[in-house]
C-alpha positions as CSV (number, residue, x, y, z in Angstrom):
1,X,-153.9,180.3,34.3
2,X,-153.8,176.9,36.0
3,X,-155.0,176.2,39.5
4,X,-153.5,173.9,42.1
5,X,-155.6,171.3,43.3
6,X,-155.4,170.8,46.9
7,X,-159.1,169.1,47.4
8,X,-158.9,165.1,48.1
9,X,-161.0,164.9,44.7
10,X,-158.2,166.6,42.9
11,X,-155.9,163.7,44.3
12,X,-158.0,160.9,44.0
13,X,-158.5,162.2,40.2
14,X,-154.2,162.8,39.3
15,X,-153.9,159.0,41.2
16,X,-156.1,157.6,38.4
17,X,-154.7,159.3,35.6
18,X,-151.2,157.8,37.2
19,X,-152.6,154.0,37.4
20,X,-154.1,154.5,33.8
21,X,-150.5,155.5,32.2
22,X,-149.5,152.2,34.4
23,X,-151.7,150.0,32.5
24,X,-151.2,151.3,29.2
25,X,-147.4,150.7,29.8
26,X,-148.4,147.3,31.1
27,X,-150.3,146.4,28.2
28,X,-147.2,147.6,25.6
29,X,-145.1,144.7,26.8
30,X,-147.5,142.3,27.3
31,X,-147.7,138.8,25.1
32,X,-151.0,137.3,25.2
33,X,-151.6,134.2,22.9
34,X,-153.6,135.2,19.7
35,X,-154.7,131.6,18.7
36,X,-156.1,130.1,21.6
37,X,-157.7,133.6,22.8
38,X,-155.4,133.1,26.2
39,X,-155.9,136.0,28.5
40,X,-152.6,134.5,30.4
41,X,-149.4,137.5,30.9
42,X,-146.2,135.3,29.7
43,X,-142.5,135.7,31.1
44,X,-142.1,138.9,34.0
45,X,-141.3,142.1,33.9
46,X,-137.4,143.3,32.4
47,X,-135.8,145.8,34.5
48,X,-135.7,148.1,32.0
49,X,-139.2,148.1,31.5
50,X,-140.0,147.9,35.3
51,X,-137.6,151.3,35.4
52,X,-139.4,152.4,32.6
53,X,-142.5,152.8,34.3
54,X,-141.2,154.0,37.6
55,X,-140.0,156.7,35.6
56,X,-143.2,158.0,34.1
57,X,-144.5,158.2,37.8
58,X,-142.1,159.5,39.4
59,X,-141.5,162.4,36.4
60,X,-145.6,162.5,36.8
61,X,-144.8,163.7,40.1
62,X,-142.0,166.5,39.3
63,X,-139.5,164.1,41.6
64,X,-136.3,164.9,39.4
65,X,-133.5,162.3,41.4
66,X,-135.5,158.8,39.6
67,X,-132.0,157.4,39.4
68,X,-131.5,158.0,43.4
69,X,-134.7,156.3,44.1
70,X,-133.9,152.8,46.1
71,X,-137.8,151.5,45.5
72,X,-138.2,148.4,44.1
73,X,-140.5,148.1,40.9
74,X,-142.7,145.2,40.7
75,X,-142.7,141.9,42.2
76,X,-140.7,139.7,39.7
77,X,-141.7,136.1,39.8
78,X,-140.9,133.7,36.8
79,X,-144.0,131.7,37.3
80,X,-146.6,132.1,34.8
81,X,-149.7,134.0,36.3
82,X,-153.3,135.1,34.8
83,X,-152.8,138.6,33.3
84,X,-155.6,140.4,35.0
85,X,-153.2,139.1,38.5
86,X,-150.3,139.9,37.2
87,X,-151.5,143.5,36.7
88,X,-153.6,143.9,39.7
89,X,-150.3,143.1,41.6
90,X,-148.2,145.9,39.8
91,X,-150.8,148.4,40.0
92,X,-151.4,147.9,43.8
93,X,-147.1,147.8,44.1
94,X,-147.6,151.3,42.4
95,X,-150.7,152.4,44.3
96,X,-149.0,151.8,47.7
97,X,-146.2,154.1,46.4
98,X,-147.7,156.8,45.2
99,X,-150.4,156.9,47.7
100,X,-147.0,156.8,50.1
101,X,-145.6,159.8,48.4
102,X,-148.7,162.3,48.0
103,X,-150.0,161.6,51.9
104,X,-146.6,162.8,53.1
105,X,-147.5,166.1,50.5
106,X,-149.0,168.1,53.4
107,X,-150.6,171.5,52.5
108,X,-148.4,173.6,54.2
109,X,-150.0,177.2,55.2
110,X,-147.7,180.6,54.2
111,X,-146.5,181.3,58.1
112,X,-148.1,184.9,57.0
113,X,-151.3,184.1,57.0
114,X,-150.5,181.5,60.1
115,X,-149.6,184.3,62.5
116,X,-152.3,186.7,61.7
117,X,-155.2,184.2,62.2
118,X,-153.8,182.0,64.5
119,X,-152.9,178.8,62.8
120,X,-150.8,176.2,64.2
121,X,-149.7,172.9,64.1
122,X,-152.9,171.7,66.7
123,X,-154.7,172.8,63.9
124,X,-153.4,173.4,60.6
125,X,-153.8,169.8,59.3
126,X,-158.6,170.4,60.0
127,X,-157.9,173.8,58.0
128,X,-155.8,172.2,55.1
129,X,-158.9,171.0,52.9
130,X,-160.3,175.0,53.8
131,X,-157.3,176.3,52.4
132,X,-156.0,177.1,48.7
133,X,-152.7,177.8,46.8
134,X,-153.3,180.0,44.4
135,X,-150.6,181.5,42.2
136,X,-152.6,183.9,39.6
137,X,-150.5,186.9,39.3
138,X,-150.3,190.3,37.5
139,X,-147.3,192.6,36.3
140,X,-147.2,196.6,35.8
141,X,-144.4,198.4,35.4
142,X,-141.6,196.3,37.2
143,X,-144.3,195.6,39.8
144,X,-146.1,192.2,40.5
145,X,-148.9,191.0,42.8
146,X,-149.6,187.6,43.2
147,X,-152.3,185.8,45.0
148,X,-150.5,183.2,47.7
149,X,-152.7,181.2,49.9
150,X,-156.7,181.5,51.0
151,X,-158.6,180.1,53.4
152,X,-162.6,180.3,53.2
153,X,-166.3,178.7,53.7
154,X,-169.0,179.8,52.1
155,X,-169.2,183.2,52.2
156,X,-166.2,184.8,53.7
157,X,-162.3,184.4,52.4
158,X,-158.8,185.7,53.6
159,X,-156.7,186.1,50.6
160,X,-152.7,186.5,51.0
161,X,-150.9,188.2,48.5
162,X,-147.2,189.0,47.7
163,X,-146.1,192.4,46.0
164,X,-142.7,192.7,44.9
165,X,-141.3,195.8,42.9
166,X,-137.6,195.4,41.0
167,X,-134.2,195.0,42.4
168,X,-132.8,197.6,43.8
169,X,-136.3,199.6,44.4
170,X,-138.3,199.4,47.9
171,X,-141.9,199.1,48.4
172,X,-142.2,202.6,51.1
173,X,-144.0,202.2,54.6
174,X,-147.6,203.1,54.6
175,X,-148.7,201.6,51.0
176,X,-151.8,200.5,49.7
177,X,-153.3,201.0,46.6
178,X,-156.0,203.6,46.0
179,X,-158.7,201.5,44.8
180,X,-159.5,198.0,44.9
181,X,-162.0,196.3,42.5
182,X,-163.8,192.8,43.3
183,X,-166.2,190.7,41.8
184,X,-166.6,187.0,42.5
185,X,-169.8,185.4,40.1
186,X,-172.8,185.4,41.2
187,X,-172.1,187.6,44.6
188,X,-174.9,190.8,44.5
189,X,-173.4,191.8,47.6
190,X,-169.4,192.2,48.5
191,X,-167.8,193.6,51.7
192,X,-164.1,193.4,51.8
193,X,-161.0,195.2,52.8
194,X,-157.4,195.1,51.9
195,X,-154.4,196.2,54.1
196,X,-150.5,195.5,53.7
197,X,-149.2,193.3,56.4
198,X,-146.4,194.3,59.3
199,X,-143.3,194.1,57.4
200,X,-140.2,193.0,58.9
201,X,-137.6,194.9,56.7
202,X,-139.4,198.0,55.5
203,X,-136.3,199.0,53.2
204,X,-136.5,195.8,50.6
205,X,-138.8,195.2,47.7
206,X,-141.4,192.7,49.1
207,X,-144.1,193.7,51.1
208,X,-147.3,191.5,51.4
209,X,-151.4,191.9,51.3
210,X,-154.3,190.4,53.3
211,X,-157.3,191.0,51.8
212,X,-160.9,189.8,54.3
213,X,-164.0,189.4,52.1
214,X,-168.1,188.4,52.6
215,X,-170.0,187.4,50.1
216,X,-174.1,186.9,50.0
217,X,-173.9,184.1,47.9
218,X,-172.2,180.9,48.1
219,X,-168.4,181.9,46.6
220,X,-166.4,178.3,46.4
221,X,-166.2,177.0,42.8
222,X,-167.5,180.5,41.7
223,X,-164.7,182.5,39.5
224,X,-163.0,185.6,41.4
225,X,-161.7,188.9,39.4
226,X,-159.6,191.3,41.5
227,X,-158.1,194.7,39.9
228,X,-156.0,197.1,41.7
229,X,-155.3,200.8,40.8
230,X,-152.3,202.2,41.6
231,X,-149.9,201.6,44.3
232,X,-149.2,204.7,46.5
233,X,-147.8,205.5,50.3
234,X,-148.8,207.8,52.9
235,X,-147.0,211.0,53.6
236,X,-148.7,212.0,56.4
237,X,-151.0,215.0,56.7
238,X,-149.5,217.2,55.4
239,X,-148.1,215.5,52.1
240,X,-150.9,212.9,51.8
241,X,-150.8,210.1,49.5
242,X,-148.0,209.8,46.9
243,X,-148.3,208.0,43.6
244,X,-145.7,205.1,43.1
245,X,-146.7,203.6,40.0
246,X,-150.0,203.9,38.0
247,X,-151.6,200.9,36.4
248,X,-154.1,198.1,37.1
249,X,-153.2,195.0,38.5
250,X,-155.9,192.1,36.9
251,X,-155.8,189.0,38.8
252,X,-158.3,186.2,38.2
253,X,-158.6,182.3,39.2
254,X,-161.4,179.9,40.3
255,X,-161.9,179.1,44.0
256,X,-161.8,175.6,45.1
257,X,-161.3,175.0,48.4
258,X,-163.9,172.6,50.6
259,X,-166.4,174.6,53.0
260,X,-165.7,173.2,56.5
261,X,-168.4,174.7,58.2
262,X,-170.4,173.0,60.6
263,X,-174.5,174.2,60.1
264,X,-177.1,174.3,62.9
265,X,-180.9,174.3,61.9
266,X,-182.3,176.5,64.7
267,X,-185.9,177.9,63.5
268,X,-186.1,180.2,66.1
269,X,-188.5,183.0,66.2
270,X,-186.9,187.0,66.5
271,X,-188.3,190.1,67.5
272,X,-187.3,192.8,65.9
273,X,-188.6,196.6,66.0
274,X,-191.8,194.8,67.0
275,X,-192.2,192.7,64.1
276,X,-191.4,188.9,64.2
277,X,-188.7,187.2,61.8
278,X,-187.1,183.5,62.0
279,X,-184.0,182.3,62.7
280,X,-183.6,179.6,59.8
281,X,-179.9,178.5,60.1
282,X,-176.4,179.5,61.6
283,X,-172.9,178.4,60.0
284,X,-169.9,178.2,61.9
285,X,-166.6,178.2,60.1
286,X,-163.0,178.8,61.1
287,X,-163.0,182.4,60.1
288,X,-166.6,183.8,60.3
289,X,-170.0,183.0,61.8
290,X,-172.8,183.6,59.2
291,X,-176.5,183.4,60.0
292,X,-179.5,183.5,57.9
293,X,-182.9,185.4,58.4
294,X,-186.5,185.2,57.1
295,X,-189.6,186.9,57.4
296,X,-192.2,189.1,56.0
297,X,-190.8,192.3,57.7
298,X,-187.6,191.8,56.1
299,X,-188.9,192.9,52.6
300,X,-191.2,195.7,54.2
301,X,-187.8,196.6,55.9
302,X,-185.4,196.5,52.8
303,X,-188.2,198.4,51.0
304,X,-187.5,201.4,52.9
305,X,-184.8,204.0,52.2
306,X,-182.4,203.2,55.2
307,X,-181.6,205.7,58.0
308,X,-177.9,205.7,57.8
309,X,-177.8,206.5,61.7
310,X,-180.2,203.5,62.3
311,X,-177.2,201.0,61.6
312,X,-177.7,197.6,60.6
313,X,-181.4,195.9,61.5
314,X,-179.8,192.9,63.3
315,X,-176.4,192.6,64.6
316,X,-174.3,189.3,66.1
317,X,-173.7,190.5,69.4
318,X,-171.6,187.6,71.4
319,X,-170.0,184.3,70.5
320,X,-170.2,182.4,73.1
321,X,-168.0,179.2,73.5
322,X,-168.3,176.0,75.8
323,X,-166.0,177.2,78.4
324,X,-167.4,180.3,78.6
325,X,-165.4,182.8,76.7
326,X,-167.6,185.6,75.2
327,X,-166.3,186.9,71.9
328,X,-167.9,190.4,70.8
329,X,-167.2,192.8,67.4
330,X,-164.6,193.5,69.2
331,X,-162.7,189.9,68.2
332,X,-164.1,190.7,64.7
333,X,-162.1,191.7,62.1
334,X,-165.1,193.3,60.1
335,X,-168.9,192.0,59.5
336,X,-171.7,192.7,57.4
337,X,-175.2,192.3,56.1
338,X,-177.2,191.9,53.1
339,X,-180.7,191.8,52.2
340,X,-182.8,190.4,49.5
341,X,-186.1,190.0,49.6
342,X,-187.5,188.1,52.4
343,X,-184.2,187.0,53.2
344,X,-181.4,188.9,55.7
345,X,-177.8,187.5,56.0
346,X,-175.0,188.4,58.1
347,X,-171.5,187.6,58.6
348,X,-168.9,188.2,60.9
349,X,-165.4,187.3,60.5
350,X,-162.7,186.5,63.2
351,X,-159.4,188.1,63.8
352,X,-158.2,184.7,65.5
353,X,-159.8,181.4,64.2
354,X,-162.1,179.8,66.3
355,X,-162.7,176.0,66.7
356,X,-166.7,175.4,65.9
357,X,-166.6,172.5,68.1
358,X,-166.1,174.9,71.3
359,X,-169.5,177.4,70.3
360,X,-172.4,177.1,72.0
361,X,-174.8,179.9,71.4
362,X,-174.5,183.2,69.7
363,X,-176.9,186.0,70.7
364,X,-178.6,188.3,68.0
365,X,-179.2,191.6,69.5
366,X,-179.7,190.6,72.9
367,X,-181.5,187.3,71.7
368,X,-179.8,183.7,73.2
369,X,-179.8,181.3,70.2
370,X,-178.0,177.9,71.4
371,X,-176.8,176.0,68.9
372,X,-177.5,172.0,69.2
373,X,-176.7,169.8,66.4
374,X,-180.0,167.8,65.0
């Protein structure tokens, strides 16, 4: 399974390998004088070796029309010039090129994914390093679901993904498959959801997944297994669900994607049920605001069978930006908690993304925290 790289490191690191090739084909066809120990590059550059190596980068870069392309190779002079010159100035002709050709490779976001959260062109280009093409995929039966696009931080991910059944078959209103497994390493504690997207033709063979997760532990660069059971549709009451096609769907790839969000130290003190904790840090991303929580009466809390009517000890109750929009749960498209020992995280993703820049303050329970960056 092979992952596309979409991080600037991932660039900066398929550049080099380009500019080694370069030199190795450089040094093939240069003459340097044995006897004298001469570090001096003789004669220039033939065309046909200059098209030799515009070829290898331009096959390097899947570009199949080399023939079409009106680029001149290397500067060819007939002077004599020190070899380490010589090759600085074919490498940089070469660098300019191919740093040219992958800057106008924009990551460009599934317009899926775009409309449900909001992305646009104001602000697609700040999410791009955020975001990830993915392309692991899984077949049962005729049936094949493969993960698109994500877009994450730290601890919460959307995940788009494409199901398509055979020719001539339909994927029915109402699916969804009965049970949906996830596991992302060294996670303790998962929320997430999956639902099938609005189709616009409900009588073709594509249909297409978001899937909203939180994590308690850091997910990017962790590896992510999903299985899905069975694909089915609803009935309605009466007739329920109905069974399309049995079989699990294993899917499996690493994240890497670059955690945008912007981190406020606030160590500020909470009360809660009469018992102080601290505030220790809030994260803003795109997609979710997460905020961690320490104290004594966290463990003495977590080490007490919870009241499922109680609901959870600490909630996010408003995010409120600069220009004085309040967003509430009800702008959230799910949240959730974990605990573990003296430690209590929570996380609340967005429906619509929000720009960090414009948050001022977020109130726990009915607790003002302003955020101020230190």
């Amino acid at each position: 399974m092979e992952d596309k790289k979409n991080r600037q490191d991932g660039v900066e690191e398929d550049r080099k390998i380009i500019i080694d090739e370069l030199l190795d084909n450089i040094h093939e066809i240069e003459t340097v004088n044995a006897q004298d120990g001469s570090d001096l590059l003789h004669g220039e550059l033939s065309p046909e070796e200059g098209d030799r190596i515009w070829n290898r980068v331009l096959a390097k870069m899947g570009t199949e029309k080399n023939e079409k392309a009106q680029i001149r190779t290397v500067n060819r002079t007939k002077r004599r010039a020190p070899k380490k010159r010589l090759l600085a100035a074919a490498v940089a002709t070469v660098f300019i090129f191919v740093t040219s050709a992958w800057a106008a490779e924009v990551f460009e976001w599934d317009k899926r994914i775009a409309n449900y959260l909001g992305i646009n062109t104001g602000n697609s280009a700040k999410l791009a390093e955020s975001g990830m093409l993915v392309g692991a995929s899984a077949e049962q039966k005729g049936v094949t679901i493969k993960a698109v696009q994500t877009l994450g931080d730290a601890h919460n991910m959307y995940v788009l993904f494409d199901v398509t059944s055979p020719e001539g078959t339909r994927i029915a209103p109402n699916s969804g498959f009965e049970m949906i497994y996830l596991k992302v390493d060294g996670a303790t504690s998962l929320g997430y959801s999956c639902d099938f997207l609005p189709d616009e033709s409900e009588n073709d063979n594509r249909a297409a997944m978001l899937l909203t997760m939180s994590a308690n532990k850091d997910i990017n660069d962790k590896k992510i297994n999903l299985r899905f059971k069975d694909l089915r549709h609803y009935m309605g009451a009466e007739k329920g669900y109905v069974t399309d096609v049995e079989g699990i769907w294993e899917l499996e790839w690493k994240l890497d994607y670059k955690d945008s969000s912007l981190k406020y130290p606030v160590d500020q003190k909470l009360t809660v049920n009469g018992e102080t904790v601290n505030v220790d840090v809030v994260e803003i991303s795109p997609i979710a605001v997460n905020v961690k929580i320490s104290g004594d009466y966290i463990k003495e809390y977590d080490s007490v069978p919870p009241d499922p009517e109680a609901g959870d000890l600490i909630q996010i109750t408003a995010v409120t930006l600069k220009d004085g929009t309040v967003l509430t749960q009800k702008d959230s498209s799910g949240w959730g908690t974990s605990t573990e020992g003296d430690e209590y995280k929570i996380s609340m993703q967005m429906k619509k993304l929000i720009d960090q820049e414009q948050v001022e303050s977020i109130t726990l329970d009915d607790t003002l925290i302003s955020l101020r960056r230190k």
